[in-house]
C-alpha positions as CSV (number, residue, x, y, z in Angstrom):
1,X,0.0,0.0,0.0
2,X,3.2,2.4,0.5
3,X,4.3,2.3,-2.9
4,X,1.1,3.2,-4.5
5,X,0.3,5.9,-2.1
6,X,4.2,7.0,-3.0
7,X,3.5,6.2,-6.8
8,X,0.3,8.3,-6.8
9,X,2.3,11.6,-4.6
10,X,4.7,11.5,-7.3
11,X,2.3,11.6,-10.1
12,X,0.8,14.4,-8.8
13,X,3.6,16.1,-7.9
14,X,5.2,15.7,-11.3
15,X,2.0,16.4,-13.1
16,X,1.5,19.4,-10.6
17,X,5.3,20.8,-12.1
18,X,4.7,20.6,-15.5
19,X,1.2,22.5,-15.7
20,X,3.3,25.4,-13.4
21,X,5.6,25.5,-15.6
22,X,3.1,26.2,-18.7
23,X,2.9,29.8,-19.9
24,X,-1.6,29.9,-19.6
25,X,-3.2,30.9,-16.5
26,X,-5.4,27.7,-15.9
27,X,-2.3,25.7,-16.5
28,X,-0.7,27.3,-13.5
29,X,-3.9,27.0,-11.3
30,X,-4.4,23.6,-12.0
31,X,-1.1,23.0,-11.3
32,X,-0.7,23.8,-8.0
33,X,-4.1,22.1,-7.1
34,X,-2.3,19.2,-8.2
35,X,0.8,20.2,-6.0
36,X,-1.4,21.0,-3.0
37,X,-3.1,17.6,-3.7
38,X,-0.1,15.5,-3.2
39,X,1.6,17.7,-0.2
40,X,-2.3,16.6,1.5
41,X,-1.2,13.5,0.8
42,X,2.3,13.3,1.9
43,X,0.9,14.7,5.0
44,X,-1.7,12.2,5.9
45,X,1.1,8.8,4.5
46,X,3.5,11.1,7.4
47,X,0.3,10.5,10.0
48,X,0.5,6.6,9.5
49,X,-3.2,6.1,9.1
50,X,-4.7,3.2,10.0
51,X,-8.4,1.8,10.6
52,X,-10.1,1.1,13.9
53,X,-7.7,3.3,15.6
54,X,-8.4,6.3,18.3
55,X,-7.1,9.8,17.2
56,X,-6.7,10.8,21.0
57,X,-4.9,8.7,23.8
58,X,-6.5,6.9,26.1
59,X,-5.4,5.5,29.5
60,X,-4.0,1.8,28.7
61,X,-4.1,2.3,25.0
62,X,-1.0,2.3,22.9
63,X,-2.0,2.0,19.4
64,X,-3.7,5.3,18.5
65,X,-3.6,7.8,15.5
66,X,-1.1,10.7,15.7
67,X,-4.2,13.5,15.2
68,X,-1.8,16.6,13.8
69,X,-1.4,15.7,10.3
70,X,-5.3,15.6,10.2
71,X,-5.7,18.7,11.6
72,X,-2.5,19.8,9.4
73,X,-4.3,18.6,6.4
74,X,-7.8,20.1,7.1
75,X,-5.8,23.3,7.5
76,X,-3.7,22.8,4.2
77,X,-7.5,22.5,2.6
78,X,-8.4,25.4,3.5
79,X,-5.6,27.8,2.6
80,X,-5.4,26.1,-0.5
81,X,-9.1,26.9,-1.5
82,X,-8.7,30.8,0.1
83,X,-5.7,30.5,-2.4
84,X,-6.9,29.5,-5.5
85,X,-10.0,31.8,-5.3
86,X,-7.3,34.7,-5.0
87,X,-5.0,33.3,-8.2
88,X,-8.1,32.4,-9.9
89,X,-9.9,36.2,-9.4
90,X,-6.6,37.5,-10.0
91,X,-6.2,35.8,-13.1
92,X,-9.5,36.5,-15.1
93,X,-8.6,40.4,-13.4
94,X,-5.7,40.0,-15.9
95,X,-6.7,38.8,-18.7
96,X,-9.4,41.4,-18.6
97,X,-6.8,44.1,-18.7
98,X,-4.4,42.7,-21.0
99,X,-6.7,40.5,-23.3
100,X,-4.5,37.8,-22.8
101,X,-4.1,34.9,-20.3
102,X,-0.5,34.4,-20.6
103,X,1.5,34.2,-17.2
């Protein structure tokens, strides 16, 4: 299960890479979806999750679930979505004044 979760974080980072470093605007956004897609998933493979586990420590219980990548990733989400609304606006705000969606 590692290497396709490591097979599928490189495929989206190297996909991610290439559409940045197109010249269009959309390219570039999709791009660093992509890019923002893997680093959520690099975090949560980091987090070691696993099924039937408690995210919070309880007395006489040693297998549990690390809970701050979660909370690392739910963050990441959100950022990420503020952030592409912003390139996204800022993008159409460009090619309005230009005429021309080249970076």
């Amino acid at each position: 299960m590692e290497a396709v979760i490591a097979v599928v974080i490189g495929v989206l980072t190297a996909g991610g890479v290439y559409l940045l470093l197109r010249g269009r605007t959309f390219s570039v956004a999709l791009g660093l979806a992509l890019l923002s897609y893997a680093v959520n998933l690099f975090l949560l493979a980091v987090g070691r999750l696993a099924t039937h586990r408690p995210p919070i420590l309880e007395p006489g219980r040693t297998d549990y679930v690390d809970p701050v990548p979660q909370a690392l990733v739910l963050t990441a989400i959100v950022i990420g979505f503020a952030m592409m609304a912003f390139l996204l606006a800022l993008a159409l705000r460009a090619r309005s004044e230009t005429g021309s969606d080249q970076v």
